[in-house]
C-alpha positions in Angstrom: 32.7 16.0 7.0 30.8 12.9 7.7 27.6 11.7 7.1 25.1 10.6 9.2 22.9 7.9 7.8 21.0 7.7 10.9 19.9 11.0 11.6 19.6 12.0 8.1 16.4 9.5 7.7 15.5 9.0 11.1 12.1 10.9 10.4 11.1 8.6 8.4 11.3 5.8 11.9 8.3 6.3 13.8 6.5 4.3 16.2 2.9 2.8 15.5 1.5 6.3 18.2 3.1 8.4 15.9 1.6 6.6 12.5 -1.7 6.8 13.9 -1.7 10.4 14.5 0.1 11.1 11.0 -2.1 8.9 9.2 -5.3 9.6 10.8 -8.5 7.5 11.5 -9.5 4.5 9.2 -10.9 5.1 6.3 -8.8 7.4 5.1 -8.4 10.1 1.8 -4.6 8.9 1.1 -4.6 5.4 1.2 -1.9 3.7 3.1 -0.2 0.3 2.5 1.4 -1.4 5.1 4.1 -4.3 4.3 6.1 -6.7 7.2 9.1 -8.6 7.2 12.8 -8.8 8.7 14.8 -7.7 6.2 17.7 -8.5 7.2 19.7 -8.0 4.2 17.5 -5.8 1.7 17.8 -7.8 -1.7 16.0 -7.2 -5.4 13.0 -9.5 -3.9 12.1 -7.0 -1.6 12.4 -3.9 -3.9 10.0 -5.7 -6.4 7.4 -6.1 -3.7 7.9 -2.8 -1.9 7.8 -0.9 -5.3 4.5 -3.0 -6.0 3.0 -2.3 -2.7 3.6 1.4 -3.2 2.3 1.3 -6.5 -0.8 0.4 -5.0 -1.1 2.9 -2.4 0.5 6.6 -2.0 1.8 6.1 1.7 4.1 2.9 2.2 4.9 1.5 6.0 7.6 -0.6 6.2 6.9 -2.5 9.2 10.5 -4.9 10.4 10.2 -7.4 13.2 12.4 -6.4 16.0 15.7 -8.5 16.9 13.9 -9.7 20.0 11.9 -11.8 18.0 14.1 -12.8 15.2 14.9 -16.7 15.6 16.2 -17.7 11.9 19.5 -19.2 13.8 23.3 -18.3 15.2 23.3 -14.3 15.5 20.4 -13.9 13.7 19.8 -10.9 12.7 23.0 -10.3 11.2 21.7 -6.3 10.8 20.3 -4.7 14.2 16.8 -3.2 13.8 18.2 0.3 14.0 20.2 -0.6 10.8 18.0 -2.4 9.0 15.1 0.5 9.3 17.5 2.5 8.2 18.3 0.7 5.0 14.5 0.7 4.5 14.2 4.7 5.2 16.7 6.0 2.9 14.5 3.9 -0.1 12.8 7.2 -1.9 9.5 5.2 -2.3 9.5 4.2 1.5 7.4 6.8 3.6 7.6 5.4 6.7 9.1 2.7 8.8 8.0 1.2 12.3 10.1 -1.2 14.6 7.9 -3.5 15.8 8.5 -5.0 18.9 5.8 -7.6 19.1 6.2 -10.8 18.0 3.5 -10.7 15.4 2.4 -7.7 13.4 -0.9 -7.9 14.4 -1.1 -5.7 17.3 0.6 -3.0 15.0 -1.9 -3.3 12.0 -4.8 -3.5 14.8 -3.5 0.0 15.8 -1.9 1.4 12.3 -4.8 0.0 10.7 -3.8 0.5 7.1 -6.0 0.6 4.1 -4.1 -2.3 2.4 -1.9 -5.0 4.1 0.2 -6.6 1.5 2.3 -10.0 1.7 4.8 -11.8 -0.9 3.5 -14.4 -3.0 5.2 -17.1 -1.0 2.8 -16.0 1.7 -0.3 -16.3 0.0 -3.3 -19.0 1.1 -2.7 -21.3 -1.8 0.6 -21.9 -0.2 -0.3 -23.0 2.9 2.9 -22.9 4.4 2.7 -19.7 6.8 -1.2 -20.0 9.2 -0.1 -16.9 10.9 -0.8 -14.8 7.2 -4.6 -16.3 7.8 -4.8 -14.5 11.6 -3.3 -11.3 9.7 -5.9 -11.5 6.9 -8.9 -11.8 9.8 -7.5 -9.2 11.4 -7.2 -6.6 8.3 -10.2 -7.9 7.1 -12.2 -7.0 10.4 -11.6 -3.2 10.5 -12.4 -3.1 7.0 -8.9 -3.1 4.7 -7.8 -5.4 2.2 -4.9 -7.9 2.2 -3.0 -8.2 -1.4 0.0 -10.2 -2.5 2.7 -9.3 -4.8 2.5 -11.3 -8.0 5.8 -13.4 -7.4 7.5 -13.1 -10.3 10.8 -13.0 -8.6 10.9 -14.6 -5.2 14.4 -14.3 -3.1 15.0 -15.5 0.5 17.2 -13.4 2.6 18.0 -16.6 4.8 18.9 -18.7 1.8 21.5 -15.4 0.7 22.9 -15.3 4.2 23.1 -18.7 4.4 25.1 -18.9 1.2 26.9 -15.9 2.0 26.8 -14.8 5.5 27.7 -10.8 5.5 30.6 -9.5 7.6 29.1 -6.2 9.0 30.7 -6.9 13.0 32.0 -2.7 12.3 28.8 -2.0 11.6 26.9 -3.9 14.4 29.2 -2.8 16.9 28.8 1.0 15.5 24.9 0.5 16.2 25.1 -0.6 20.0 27.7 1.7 21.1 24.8 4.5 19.8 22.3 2.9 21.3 24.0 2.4 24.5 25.8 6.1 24.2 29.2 4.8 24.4 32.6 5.9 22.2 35.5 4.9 20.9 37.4 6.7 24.2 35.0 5.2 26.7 36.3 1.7 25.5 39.8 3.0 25.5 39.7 4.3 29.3 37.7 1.5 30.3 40.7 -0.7 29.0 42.9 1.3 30.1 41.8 0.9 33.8 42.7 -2.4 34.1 45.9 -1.9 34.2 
């Protein structure tokens, strides 16, 4: 018998209408911390900082950016969105995860509002390298949370792994849009085979 990854963790996947009415109104009893990113290729930098964000907080949202808006360069993402919330839902520690198809996560923590709003180190003011964390710390800081940052002890870029080692997951991708678009193996096969 096989096992389905998807549908084994796929309530854990909700959308930011669906976090709002599990997590209830702002403030809250059970905190909730709220973390963003791609993750394209989950790697030990983002363990540490998930594990330290839910160490902070009892409910953890894993917020990813949606492929739409994922511009890193050629084929980027190399995991679809449904893959890559999946290898974020199957973490223990991970409560939920939201898709989030906005270019920015500000819309989302505007409507998620969570009590905490944390970012990696390499993110942080004294950095200066990323304005938009500013706009996200306004916008957290105006419905009353609190932005943290994980200390940065180890710091890993998923585009400098991919870029060293691009993965080779074309099975895997190709899996993912024939679910989405409800199409199987013998669909391909007899649409083939009608060319002849």
């Amino acid at each position: 018998m096989k096992f389905d990854l998807s549908n084994s963790f796929s309530h854990k996947i909700k959308t930011p209408e669906e976090l709002q009415t599990i997590l209830g109104s702002f403030p809250r009893e059970q905190r909730a911390i709220m973390c963003h990113g791609v993750f394209d290729v989950v790697h030990p930098g983002h363990i540490r900082h998930l594990l330290f964000a839910k160490n902070k907080a009892p409910i953890l949202i894993v917020s990813i950016t949606a492929d739409l808006h994922i511009n890193k360069g050629s084929f980027r993402p190399h995991v679809p969105e449904d893959l890559r919330a999946v290898n974020l839902a199957v973490l223990a520690f991970v409560d939920y995860v939201v898709i989030d198809k906005n270019k920015t996560p500000l819309e989302n923590i505007l409507k998620i509002k969570p009590d905490l709003f944390t970012k990696g180190y390499e993110y942080s003011p004294e950095s200066q390298s990323f304005p938009q964390t500013s706009e996200e710390i306004s916008a957290v800081n105006g419905y009353g949370g609190q932005v943290i940052f994980s200390p940065g002890d180890f710091v890993m870029s998923s585009s400098s792994y991919i870029n060293q080692t691009p993965p080779d997951i074309k099975i895997e991708k190709l899996m993912m849009l024939m679910k989405r678009s409800s199409v199987t193996f013998s669909d391909l096969e007899n649409t083939l085979k009608s060319f002849d």
